[in-house]
N, C-alpha and C positions, 0 to 999 in steps of 0.2 A: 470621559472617565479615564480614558486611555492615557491623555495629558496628566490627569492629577495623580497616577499611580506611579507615572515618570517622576515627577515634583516629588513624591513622598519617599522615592531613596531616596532623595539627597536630606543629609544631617543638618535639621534647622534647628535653634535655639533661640526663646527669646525672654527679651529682659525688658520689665513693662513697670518702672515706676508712673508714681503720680505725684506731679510738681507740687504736692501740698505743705511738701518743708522737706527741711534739707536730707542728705545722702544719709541716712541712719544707717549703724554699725551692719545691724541686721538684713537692710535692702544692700549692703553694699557686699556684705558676704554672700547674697542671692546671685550681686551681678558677676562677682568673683567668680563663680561656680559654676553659670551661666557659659562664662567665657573658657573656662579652664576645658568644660565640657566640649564643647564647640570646640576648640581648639586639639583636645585629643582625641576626637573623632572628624576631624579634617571636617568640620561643616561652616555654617553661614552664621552669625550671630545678627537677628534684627534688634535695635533697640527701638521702645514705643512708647510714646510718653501718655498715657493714659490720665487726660486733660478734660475728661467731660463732666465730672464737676466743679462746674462754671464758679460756683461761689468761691471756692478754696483754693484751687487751685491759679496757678500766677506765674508770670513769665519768668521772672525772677529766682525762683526755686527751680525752676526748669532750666534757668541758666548755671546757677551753683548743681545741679546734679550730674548734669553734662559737664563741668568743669571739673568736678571731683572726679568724675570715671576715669578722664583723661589723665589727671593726674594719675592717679593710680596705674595707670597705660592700659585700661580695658579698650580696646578700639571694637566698632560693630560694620558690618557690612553692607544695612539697611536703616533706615530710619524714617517712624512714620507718627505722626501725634493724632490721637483719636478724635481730635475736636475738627479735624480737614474731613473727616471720613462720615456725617454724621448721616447726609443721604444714603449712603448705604444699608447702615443700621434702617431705617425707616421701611427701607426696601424689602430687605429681610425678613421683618417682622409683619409685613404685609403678608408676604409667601405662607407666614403660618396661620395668621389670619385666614388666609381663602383655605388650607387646609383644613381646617378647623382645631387646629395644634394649639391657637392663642386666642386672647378675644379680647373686646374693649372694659374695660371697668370704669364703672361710674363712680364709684364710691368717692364721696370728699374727704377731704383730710379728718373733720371731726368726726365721720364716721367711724374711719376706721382706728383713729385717734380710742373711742369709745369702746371699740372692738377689741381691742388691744387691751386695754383695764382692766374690762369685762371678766378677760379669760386670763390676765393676769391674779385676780382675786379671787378667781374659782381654783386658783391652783394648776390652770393647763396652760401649757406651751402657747407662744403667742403666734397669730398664724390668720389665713384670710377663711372667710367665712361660705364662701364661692357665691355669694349673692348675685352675682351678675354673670357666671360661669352660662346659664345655660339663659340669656335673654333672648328674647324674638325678634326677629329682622326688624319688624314695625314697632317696637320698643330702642332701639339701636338708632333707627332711622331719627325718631319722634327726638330724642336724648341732642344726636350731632346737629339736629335741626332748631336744636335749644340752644347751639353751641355750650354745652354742658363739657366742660373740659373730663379726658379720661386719660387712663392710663390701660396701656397694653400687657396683658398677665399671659402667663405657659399654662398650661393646661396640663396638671401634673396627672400624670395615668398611673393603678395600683400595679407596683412590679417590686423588683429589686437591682439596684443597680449594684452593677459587680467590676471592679479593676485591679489590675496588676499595678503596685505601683513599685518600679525600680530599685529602692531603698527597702521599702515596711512591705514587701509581697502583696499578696492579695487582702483588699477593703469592701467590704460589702456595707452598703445601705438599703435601706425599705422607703419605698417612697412615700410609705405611710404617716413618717418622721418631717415631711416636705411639701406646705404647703403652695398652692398654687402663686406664683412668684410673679414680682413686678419685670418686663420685659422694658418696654419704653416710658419714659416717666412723663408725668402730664405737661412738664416744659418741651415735651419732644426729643431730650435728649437720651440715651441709652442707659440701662442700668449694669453694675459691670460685667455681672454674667453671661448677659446678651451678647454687648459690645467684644469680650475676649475672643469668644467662642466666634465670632463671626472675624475678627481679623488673626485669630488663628489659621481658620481656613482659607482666610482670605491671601496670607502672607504665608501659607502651605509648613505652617510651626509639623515640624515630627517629633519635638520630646517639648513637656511643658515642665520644667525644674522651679520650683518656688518653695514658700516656706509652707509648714505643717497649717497654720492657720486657715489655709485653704482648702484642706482637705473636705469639707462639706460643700463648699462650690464647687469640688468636683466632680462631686456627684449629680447637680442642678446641670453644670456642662454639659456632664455626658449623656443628659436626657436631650439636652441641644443642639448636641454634634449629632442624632441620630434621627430628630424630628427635620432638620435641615440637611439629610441625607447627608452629612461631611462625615469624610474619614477621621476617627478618633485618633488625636496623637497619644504619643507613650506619657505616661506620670511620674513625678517623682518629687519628691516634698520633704524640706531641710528641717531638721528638729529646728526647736524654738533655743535664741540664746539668752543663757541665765544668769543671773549674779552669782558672784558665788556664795550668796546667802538661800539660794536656790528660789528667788524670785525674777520676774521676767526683768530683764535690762533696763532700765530706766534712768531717768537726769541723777535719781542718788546716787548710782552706780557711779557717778563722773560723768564725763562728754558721753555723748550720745549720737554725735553726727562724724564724718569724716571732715567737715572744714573743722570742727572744735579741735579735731586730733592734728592737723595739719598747723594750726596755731597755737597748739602744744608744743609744736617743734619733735610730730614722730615723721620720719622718714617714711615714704613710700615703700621701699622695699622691705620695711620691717611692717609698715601696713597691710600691704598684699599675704607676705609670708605666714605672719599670725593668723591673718579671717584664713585664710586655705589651710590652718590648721584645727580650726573651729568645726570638728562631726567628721575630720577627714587623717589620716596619719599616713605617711607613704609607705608602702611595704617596707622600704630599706630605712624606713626609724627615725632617719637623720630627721633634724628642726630647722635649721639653718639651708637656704637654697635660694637661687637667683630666681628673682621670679617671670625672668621671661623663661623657664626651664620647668616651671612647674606643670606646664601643661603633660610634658613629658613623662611626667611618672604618674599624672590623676586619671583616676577611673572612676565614674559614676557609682560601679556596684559597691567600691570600695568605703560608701561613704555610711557614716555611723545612725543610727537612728533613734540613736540616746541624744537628750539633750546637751548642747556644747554649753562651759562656764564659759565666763567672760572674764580671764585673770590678769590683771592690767599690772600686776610682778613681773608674770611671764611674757607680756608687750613690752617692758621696760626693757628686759632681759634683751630680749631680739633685737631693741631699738639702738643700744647702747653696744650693741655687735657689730650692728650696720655702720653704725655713729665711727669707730674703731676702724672698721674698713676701710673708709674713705682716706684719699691720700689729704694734704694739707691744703692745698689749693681747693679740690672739691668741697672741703669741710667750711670753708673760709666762704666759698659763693655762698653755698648754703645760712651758713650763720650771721648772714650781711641783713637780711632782710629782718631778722629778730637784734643786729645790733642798731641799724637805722628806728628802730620804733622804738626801743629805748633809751636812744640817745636824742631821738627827735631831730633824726637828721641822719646821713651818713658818714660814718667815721672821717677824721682828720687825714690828710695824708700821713700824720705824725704816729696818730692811732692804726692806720691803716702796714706802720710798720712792727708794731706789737703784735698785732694780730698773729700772726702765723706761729711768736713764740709764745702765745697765750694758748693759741691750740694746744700747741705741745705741750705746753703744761697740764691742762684741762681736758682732757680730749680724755684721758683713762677716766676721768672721775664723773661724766655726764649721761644720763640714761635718755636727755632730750636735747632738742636746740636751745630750748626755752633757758634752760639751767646754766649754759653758759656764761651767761652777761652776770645773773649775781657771784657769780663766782670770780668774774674777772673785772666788774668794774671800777675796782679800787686802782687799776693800774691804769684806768682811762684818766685818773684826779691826777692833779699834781703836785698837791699841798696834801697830808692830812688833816683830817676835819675830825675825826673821832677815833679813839686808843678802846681796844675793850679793858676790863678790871685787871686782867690778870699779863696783859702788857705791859700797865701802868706801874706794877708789881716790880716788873721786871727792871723796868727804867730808874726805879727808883734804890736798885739796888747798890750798894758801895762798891762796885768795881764797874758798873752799868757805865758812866761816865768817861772811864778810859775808854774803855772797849768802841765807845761810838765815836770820841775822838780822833781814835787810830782808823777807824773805819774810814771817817770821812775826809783823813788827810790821803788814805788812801788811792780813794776815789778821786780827789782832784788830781793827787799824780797821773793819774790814768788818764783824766781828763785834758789836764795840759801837752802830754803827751803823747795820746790816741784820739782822743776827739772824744763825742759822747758817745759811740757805737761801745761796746764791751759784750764779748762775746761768752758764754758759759765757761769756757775753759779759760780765757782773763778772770773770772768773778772767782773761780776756786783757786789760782796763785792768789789775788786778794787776801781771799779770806783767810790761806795755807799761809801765808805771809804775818799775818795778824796773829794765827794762831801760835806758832815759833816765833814772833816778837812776846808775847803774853804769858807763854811758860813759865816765865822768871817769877813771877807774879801769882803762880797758880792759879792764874785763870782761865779755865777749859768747860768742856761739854755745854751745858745749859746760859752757862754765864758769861761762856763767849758769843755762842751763835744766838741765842737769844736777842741781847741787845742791840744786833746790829741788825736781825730780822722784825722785831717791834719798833725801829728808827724808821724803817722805811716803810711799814705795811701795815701798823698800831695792833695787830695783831699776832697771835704768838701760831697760832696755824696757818696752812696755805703750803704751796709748792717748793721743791727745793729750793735754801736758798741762793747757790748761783743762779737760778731760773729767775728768782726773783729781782737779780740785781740786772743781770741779761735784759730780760725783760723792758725795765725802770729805766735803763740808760743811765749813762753819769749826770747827767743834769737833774731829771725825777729824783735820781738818789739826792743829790745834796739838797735840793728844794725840800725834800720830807726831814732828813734830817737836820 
């Protein structure tokens, strides 16, 4: 006992999906917090993959869940998946068995199948009937001699279970509300409440942080941490997140997993930064913060118990912060991966010299990674292929003609004499050049820059146009026009 009271100072935290599908917003702001927590009280973070239902669950999501944390840079300290663990559990639940805490139940599915209807159509809560609660040794014996498959139930006793929980204060429940519960299920494998509470104690957990959905398992728990003589850890449980239609998060909402958001093209650090501000605000205000620094200002007690929206304005916001911070070279590895999949390839060396002045051009106007390529892949073509209406407008107009003329005799000067390279501050003598040859003529404002901005880009919007001519190089320029 002496041992385990050693184990329980130290600060453990843990964080227990189950590989049944991907990192959702909501398990990921758990494991956020999880970490955050751990991390501002100098303790251990175990991650658990809680794998023992066999039918759903699958290596595969278990591998995207691990992969998204990492991303995100959650790192853990321990690592254990419920499905290595399962003689234990069996063990376990023996101990309450000879106690007489648990016991076997015979009942088959159709039974309790009917049991179930029964007390659904009479109006009462659905719940077990304790038919097999109090059987006879020679009834038990007679049944496993039948090989008659059972399952292992808790033996709920009449009390009140009572906790502090860190966040919502003190929770009280009546056990009268809690019917006698499945413990081991007839495939032999554990059911969750069992299964937690034993590698809770097992892996010596001192604070269990999860979401509010749990809060009635943890009252089932705490009748289990007490029949299996384990020390109870501390509680504390994260409002649910909501749309902001104020329904629970869902696919309407948008993505719902962190790979959706990752193939969005949001940034990890605007990922982390938003979920830790989902139920939580840092004394000092601020919204913007590195997030390997957030552990630094997060406090558990600090945390909201109102339910958190889910405003994906205010993810844009953040992301398009991040997006901005990044110098040109960072922004460019980043954006590589979203221009290779829509180019079906990865960029030209030829492309690969645009790039860094298409950031600049773009880089103020993008809230994602995603949003970058329609924005820039008219300068990946080298022909035009389509003018919109209101360019066509333009080109068509009676001075339209000179103006692209002079443009592109320009351009070849430039080109015979600099090569195709032309740099921003070449592209404004150009145009400065054009525009004090054209005076004479009064042609200025919309009817100069116009027509030489719809020669090259068929459209009458888009980035300055030096940037645009930069950009194009002298060769794209005369090819469009």
């Amino acid at each position: 006992m002496g041992k385990k009271e050693k184990y329980r100072k130290e600060i453990r935290f843990r964080f227990a999906p189950s590989p049944t599908g991907g990192l959702h917003i909501g398990t990921a702001r758990t494991a956020l917090f999880n970490w955050l927590a751990t991390r501002s009280m100098d303790g251990k973070l175990v991650l658990r993959i809680e794998d023992t239902d066999l039918k759903r669950s699958s290596s595969e999501f278990e591998s995207s869940i691990i992969n998204d944390l990492k991303w995100m840079g959650l790192e853990w300290d321990e690592f254990y998946r419920q499905s290595e663990r399962l003689e234990i559990y069996i063990k376990e639940a023996g101990r309450l068995i000879e106690g007489k805490k648990a016991y076997r139940c015979f009942c088959s599915p159709e039974r309790l199948e009917n049991l179930k209807n029964s007390l659904i159509s009479e109006g009462k809560p659905s719940g077990y009937d304790n038919k097999c609660r109090d059987l006879s040794e020679s009834e038990i014996e007679e049944n496993i001699k039948n090989n008659k498959s059972y399952t292992v139930r808790y033996r709920v006793e009449p009390g009140e279970i009572i906790f502090n929980d860190i966040i919502r204060g003190e929770i009280r429940f009546s056990s009268d509300v809690i019917s006698d519960f499945v413990l081991i299920k007839s495939d032999g494998t554990p059911s969750y409440n069992f299964a937690v509470v034993v590698d809770d104690n097992d892996m010596r957990i001192s604070h269990v942080l999860r979401g509010e959905d749990h809060i009635t398992n943890t009252a089932r728990q705490i009748m289990l941490f007490k029949s299996l003589d384990y020390e109870i850890p501390e509680f504390a449980h994260l409002s649910m997140i909501l749309g902001k239609d104020g329904s629970k998060l869902s696919k309407r909402h948008g993505a719902t997993t962190i790979t959706q958001y990752r193939e969005e093209g949001y940034l990890k650090e605007a990922i982390v930064n938003y979920l830790s501000l989902l139920s939580w605000t840092p004394r000092t205000g601020e919204e913007l913060f590195a997030p390997e620094n957030i552990f630094e200002k997060f406090r558990l007690q600090d945390v909201s118990k109102n339910p958190a929206i889910f405003d994906i304005d205010r993810l844009n916001w953040i992301n398009g912060n991040y997006i901005r911070m990044k110098n040109d070279r960072e922004l460019e590895k980043l954006l590589l991966p979203f221009l290779s999949m829509e180019k079906n390839g990865l960029p030209s060396e030829e492309d690969n010299l645009k790039i860094y002045k298409l950031i600049d051009a773009f880089k103020d106007k993008i809230k994602t990674l995603k949003e970058f390529y329609p924005l820039a892949k008219d300068f990946f073509i080298t022909e035009m292929t389509s003018y919109d209406e209101e360019a066509v407008e333009i080109i068509k107009t009676e001075t339209a003609g000179m103006v692209i003329n002079r443009f592109e005799s320009e351009i070849k000067r430039h080109k015979e004499e600099s090569g195709n390279e032309i740099s921003e501050e070449e592209a404004k003598e150009i145009i400065n050049k054009i525009n004090q040859e054209l005076k004479e003529f009064n042609i200025r404002g919309r009817f100069l820059y116009m027509p030489m901005r719809t020669s090259i880009t068929g459209s009458v919007h888009g980035p300055e146009l030096p940037k645009v001519v930069s950009i194009l190089g002298a060769d794209d320029c005369l090819k469009r026009i």
